[in-house]
C-alpha positions in Angstrom: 21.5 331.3 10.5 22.9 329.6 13.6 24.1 332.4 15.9 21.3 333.0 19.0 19.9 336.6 20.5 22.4 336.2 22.9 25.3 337.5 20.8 23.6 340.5 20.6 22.2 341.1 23.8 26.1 340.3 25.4 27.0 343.4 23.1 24.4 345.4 25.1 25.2 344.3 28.1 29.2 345.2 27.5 28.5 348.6 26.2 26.2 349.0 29.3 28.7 348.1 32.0 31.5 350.0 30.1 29.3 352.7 29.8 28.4 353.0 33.5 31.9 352.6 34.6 32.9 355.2 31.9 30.7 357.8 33.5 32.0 357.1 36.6 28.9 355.9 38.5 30.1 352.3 39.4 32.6 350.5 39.1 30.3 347.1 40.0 26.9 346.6 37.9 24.7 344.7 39.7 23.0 341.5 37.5 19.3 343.0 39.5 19.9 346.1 37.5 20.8 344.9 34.3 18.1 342.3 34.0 15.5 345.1 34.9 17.0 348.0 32.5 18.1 345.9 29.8 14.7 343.8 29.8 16.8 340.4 29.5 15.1 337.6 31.9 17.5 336.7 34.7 18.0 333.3 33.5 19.1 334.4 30.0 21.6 337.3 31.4 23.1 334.8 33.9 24.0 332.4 30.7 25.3 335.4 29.0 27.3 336.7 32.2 29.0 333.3 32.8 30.1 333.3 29.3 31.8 336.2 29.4 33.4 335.9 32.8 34.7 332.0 31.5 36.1 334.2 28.8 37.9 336.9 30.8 36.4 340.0 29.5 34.0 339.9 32.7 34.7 339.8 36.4 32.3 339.2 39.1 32.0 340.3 42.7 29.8 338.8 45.7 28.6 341.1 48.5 26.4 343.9 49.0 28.7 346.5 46.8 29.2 343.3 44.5 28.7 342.8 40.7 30.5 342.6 37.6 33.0 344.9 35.9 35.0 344.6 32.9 38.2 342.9 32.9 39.7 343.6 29.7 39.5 348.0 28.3 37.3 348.5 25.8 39.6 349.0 22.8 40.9 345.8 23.3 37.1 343.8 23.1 36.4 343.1 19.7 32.3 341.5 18.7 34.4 338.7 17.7 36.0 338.2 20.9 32.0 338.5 22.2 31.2 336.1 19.8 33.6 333.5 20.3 32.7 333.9 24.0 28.9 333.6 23.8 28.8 331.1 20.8 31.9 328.3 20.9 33.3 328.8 17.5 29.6 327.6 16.9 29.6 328.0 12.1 27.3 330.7 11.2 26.0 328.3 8.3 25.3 324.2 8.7 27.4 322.9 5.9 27.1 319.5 7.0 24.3 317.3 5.4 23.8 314.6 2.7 22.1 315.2 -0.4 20.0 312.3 -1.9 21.3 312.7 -5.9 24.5 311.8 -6.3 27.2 312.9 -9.4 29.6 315.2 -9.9 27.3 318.0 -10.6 25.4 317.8 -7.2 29.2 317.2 -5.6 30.0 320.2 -7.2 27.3 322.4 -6.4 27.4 321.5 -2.6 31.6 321.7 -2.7 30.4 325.3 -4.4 28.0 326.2 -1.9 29.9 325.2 1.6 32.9 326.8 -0.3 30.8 330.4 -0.7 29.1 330.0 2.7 32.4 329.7 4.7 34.0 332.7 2.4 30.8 334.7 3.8 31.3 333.9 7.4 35.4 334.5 7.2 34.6 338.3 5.9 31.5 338.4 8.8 34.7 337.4 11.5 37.0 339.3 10.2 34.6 342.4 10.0 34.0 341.7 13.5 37.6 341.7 14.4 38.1 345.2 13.0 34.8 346.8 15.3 35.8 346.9 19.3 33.5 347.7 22.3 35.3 350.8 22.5 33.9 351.7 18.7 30.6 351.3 19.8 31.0 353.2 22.8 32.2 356.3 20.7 29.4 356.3 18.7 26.9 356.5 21.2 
């Protein structure tokens, strides 16, 4: 599987600003905060962050009351959207490599593979379509 720990950890890091501002105790998170609470390194989170404020689901804010706050409600994130941001339309599966025996039965096995694979990741987007930040935030 292709997709990095920072999918995941972008997810947490939505649900945590959207939760915060939710709850009315901010309406700027500061990056300090997050890195410490969440327990994702500085570097990492700052790769994350930029992706999502190139994206426009993020906003950021310099100055002492400065952070970043969500740009886009909740209902209208889905994880795909937060994929797309963090990974570049990056395949789930590598479908691209060469295969030593040639023929029409090893043609059609790797036609039959690729073919299966990309099914599997279409259903995987289109489930992550369906689910929004704001689903996650109701269930918690």
């Amino acid at each position: 599987m292709a997709y990095s720990l920072s999918f995941s950890k972008s997810i947490l890091v939505l649900v945590f600003i959207s939760d915060k501002t939710r709850r009315g105790e901010t309406e700027f998170i500061s990056t300090k905060v997050m890195s410490q609470l969440l327990n994702i390194p500085k570097p990492t989170l700052s790769v994350i962050l930029s992706n999502l404020i190139r994206a426009g689901i993020l906003q950021s804010k310099e100055g002492v009351n400065g952070g970043l706050r969500m740009v886009k409600s909740e209902e209208k994130i889905t994880l795909l959207d937060v994929l797309i941001a963090i990974e570049n339309e990056k395949p789930l599966f590598q479908t691209e490599y060469e295969l030593n025996v040639t023929g029409k039965r090893p043609d059609n096995a790797k036609k039959i593979v690729n073919t299966i694979l990309k099914n599997i990741e279409m259903t995987i987007k289109n489930d992550l379509k369906k689910t929004t930040l704001k689903d996650i935030l109701n269930s918690i």
